[in-house]
C-alpha positions in Angstrom: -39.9 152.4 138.0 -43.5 153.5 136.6 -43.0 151.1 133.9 -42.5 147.9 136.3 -45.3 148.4 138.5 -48.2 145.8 137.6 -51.5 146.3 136.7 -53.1 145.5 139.6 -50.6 148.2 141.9 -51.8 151.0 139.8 -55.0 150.1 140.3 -55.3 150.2 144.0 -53.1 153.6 143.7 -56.2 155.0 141.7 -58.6 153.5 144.2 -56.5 155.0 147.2 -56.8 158.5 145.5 -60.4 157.7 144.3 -61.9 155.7 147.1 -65.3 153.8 145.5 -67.3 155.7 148.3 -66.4 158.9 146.7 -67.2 158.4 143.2 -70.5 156.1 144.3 -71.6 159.6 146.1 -71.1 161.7 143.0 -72.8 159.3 140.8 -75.4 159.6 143.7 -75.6 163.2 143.9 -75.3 163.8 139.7 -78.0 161.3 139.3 -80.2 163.7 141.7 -79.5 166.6 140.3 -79.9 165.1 136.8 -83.4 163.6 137.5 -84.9 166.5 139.3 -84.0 168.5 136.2 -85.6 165.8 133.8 -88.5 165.5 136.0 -88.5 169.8 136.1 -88.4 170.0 132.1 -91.1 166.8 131.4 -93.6 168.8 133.5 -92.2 172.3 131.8 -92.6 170.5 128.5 -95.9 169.0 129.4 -97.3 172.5 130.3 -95.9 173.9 127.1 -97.6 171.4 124.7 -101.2 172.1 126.7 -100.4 175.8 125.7 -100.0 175.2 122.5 -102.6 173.5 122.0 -104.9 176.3 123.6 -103.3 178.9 121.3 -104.1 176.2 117.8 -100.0 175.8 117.3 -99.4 172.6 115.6 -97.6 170.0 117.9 -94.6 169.7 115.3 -93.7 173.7 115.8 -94.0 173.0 119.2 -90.8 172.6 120.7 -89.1 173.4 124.7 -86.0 173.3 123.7 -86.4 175.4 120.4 -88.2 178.0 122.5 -85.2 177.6 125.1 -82.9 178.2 122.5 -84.7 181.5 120.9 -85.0 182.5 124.6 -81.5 182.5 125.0 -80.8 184.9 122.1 -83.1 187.2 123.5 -80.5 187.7 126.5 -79.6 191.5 127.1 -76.0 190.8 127.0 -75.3 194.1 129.0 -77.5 192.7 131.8 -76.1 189.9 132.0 -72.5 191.2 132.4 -74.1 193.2 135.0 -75.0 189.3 136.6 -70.7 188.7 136.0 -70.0 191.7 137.8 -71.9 191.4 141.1 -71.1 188.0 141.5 -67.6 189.1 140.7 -67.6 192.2 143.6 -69.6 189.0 145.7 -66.2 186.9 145.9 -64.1 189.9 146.4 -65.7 190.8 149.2 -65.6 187.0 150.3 -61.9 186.7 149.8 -61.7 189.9 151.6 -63.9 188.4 154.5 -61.7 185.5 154.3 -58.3 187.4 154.9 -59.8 189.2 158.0 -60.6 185.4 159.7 -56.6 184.7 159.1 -55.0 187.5 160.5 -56.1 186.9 164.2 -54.4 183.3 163.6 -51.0 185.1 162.8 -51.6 184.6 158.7 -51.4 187.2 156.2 -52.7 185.4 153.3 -52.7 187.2 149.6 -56.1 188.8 148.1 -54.8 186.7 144.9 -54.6 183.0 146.7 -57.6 183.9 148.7 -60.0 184.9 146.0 -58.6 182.4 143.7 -59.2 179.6 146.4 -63.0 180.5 146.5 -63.2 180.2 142.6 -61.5 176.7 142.4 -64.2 175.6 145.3 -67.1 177.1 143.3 -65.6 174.4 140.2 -65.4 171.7 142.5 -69.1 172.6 143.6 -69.9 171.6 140.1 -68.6 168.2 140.5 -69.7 166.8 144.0 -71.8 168.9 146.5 -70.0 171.0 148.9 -66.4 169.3 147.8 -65.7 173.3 147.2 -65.5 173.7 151.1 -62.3 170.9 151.2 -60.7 171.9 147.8 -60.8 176.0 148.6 -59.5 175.1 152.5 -56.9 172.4 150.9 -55.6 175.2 148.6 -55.8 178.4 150.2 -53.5 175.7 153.3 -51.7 174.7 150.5 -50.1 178.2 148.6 -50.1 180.1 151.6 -48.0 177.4 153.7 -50.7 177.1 156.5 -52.0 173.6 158.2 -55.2 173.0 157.3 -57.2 172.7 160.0 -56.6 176.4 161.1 -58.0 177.4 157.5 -61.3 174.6 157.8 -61.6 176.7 161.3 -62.2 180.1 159.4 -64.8 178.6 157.0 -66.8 177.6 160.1 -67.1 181.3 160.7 -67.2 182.1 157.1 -70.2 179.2 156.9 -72.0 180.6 160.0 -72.1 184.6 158.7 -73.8 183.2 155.3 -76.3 180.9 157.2 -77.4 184.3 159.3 -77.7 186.8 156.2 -79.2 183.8 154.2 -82.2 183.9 157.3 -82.2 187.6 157.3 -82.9 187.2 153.9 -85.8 185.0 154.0 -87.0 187.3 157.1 -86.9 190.4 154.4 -88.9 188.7 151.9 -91.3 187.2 153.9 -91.7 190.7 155.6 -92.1 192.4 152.2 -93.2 189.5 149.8 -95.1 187.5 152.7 -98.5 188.6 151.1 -97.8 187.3 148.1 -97.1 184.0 148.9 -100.3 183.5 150.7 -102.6 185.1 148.3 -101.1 182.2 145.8 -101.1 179.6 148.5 -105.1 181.0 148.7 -105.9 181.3 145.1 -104.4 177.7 144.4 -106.7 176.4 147.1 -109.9 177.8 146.0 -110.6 180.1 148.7 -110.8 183.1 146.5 -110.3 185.1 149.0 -107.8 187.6 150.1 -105.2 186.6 152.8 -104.7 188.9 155.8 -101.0 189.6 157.3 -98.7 187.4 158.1 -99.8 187.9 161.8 -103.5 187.1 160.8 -102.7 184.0 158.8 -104.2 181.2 161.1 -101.5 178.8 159.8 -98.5 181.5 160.6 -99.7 181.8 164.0 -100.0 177.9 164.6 -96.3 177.2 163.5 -95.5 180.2 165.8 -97.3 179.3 168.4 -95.6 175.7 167.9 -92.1 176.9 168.0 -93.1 179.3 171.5 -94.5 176.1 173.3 -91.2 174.2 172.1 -89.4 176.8 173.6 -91.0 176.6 176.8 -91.0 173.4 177.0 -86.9 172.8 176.5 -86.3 175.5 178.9 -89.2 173.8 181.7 -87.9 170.5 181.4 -84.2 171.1 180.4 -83.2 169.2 183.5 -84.8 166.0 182.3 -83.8 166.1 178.7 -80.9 167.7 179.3 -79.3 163.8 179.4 -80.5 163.0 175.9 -78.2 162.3 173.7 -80.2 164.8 171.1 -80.2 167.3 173.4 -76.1 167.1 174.2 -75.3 166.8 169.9 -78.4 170.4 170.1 -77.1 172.2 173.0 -73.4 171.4 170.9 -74.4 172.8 168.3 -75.5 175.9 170.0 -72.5 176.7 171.5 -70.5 176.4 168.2 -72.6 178.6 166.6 -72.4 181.1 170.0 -68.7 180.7 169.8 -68.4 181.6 165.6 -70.3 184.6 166.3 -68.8 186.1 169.1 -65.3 185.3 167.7 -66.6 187.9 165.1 -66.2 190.6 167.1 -62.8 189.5 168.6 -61.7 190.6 164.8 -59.7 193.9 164.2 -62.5 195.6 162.8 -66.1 193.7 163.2 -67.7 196.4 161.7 -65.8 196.2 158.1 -66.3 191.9 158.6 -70.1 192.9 158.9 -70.1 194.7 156.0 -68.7 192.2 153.9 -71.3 189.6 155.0 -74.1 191.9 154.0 -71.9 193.2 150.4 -72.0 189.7 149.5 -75.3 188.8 149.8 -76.6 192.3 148.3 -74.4 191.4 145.5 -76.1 188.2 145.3 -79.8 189.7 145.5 -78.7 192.1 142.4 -77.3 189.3 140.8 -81.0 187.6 140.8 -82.8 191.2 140.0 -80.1 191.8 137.1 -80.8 187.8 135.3 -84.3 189.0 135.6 -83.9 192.7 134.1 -81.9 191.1 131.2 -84.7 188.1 130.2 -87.7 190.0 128.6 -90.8 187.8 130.2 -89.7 188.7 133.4 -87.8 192.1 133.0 -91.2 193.8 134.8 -90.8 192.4 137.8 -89.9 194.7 140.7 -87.8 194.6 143.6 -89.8 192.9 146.0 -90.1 189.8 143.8 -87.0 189.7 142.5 -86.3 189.0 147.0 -89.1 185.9 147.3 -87.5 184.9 143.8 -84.1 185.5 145.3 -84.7 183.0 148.5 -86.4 180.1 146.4 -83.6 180.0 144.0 -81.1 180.5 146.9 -82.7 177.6 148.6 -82.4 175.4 145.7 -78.2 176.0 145.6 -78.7 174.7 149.5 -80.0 171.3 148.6 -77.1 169.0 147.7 -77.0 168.6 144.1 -74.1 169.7 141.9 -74.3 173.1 141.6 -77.9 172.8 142.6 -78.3 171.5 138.8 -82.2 170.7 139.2 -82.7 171.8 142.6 -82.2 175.2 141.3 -84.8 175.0 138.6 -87.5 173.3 140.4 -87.4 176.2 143.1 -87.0 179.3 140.9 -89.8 178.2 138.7 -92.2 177.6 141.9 -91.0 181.1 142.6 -91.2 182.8 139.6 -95.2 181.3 139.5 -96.3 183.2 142.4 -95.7 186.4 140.0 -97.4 184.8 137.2 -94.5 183.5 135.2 -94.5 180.2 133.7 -94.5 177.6 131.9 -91.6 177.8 129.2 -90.6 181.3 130.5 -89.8 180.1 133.7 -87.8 177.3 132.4 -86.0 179.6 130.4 -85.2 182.2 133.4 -83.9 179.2 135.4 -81.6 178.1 132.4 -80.0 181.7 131.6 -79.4 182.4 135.3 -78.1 178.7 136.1 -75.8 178.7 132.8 -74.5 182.3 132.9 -73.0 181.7 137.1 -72.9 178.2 137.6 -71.8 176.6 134.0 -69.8 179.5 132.1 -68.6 181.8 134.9 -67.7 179.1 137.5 -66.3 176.8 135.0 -64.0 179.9 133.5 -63.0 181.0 136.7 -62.1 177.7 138.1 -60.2 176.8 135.3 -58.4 180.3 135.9 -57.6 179.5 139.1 -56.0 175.9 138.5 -53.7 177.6 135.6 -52.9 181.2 138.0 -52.7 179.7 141.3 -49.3 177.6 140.3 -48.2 180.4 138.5 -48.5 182.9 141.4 -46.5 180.7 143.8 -43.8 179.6 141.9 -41.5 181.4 144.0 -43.0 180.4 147.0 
């Protein structure tokens, strides 16, 4: 039957499965990704060259990527499977998190589909941007015998828990690193000067000062705006994120739920402190700035990019500067951590997962 089909058939099957939209916003995406990461090294490499000049190194034994390379083998490999194993205990306690959003919809999933589901969307991260949410919902739905749109309703809650402990974390580091940041914000402008607290800092208290008058005014005029259609798609918002949160403490035991949240992004946080520990240039840097260096490279896996190739880079490096790192060391940093997680771990496990999953189930 395969053999008669035409050309032209098969064709269209291939574009059904692979509609030109798709693959026209991965090209997009990889082609972002790809030039932010161009753009990060040209400037890395620019800076580099400048240095070497400075120190009388001859341009020809002046290389990035042969100092990349060299920096790699200076890895402390027991560090670094220190990196493996929080991010490991990070998606156990995910596909832990995960089981307790199933069982109020009458579904006991298994610890193995359910923690093998979140690698194989971590492998489709790498691919296209946030295609991890659909393939871990399609095959968590898929092994466990469960319509889908109950499991996409769980990673709404599962979405919302990590968008609050990823603003709690920002809140910490701005609360313990915030001086930091504007003493380099100060020093880059010329002031010379030392920056008060946050609280003093004349451009903190505009932008708060901002957001209270915003306030006031949505809640003064509500009854006016309240017939925008901006202010309907807001206010619906709102209430989704109202409704994932309280349906949190509808669970069996909240408490345990909330400690999951909060083990996996502590796991994460050590993660980021351990890549640092294990790379010598930056293996003095304490707690506190292993948090602000935490939340920059955080925020650079939230920008779409696969696997925040480039976005990733750009924003740990302007982290890492406020501590005095960088240049080629910073690249380097950025590299290690991005390879050891995003490339080799994610790519292992996911591969895992494809080969296990079917395994698992065969009975089933």
């Amino acid at each position: 039957m395969e053999q008669n089909r035409t050309p032209s058939r098969r064709f269209h099957d291939f574009a059904q499965l692979c509609p030109v939209k798709k693959i026209l916003q991965f090209l997009l995406f990889l082609g972002i990704g790809v030039s932010i990461l161009w753009l990060v090294f040209r400037s890395q490499n620019t800076a580099f060259q400048e240095q070497c000049r400075l120190d009388g190194i001859p341009p020809d034994r002046c290389s990035l990527t042969d100092k990349l390379l060299h920096d790699f083998s200076t890895v402390h490999i027991g560090w670094m499977l220190a990196v493996a194993a929080a991010f490991t205990v990070s998606n156990i306690f995910r596909a832990l998190r995960w089981q307790m959003l199933m069982e109020p919809l009458g579904h006991r999933v298994g610890f193995a589909n359910s923690l093998l589901s979140i690698l194989l969307g971590y492998f489709a991260n790498l691919g296209f941007p946030r295609m991890g949410e659909v393939v871990r919902a399609g095959s968590l739905a898929r092994y466990e015998k469960i319509p889908v749109e109950k499991v996409v309703g769980t990673m709404v809650v599962d979405r919302l828990m990590d968008f609050i402990c990823l603003v709690a974390v920002v809140g910490l580091a701005f609360v313990f690193e915030g001086k930091t940041l504007l003493d380099f914000i100060a020093r880059n402008q010329g002031s010379g000067g030392q920056s008060g607290s946050l609280l003093q800092n004349s451009v903190v208290l505009t932008i708060l000062g901002l957001m209270v008058a915003g306030v006031a005014g949505i809640f003064i005029f509500r009854d006016k705006i309240s017939h925008l259609p901006v202010y309907q798609k807001i206010a619906k918002l709102v209430k989704g994120f109202w409704d994932g949160l309280r349906s949190v403490f509808k669970l069996k035991r909240p408490t345990l739920f909330l400690l999951y949240s909060g083990g996996i992004w502590l796991m994460f946080y050590l993660q980021c402190w351990f890549n640092l520990i294990a790379f010598p240039p930056t293996a003095l840097l304490g707690a506190g700035a292993a948090l602000m260096i935490f939340v920059f490279g955080t925020l650079g896996m939230v920008i779409p990019s696969p696997g925040g190739m480039g976005t990733f880079h750009a924003l740990a490096i302007a982290g890492l500067a406020l501590y005095g790192i960088g240049g080629g060391d910073a690249f380097s940093y950025a590299n290690i951590a991005f390879f050891a997680i995003q490339i080799f771990y994610n790519i292992v496990g996911g591969v895992l997962a494809l080969v296990l999953l079917p395994v698992l189930n065969k009975k089933r």
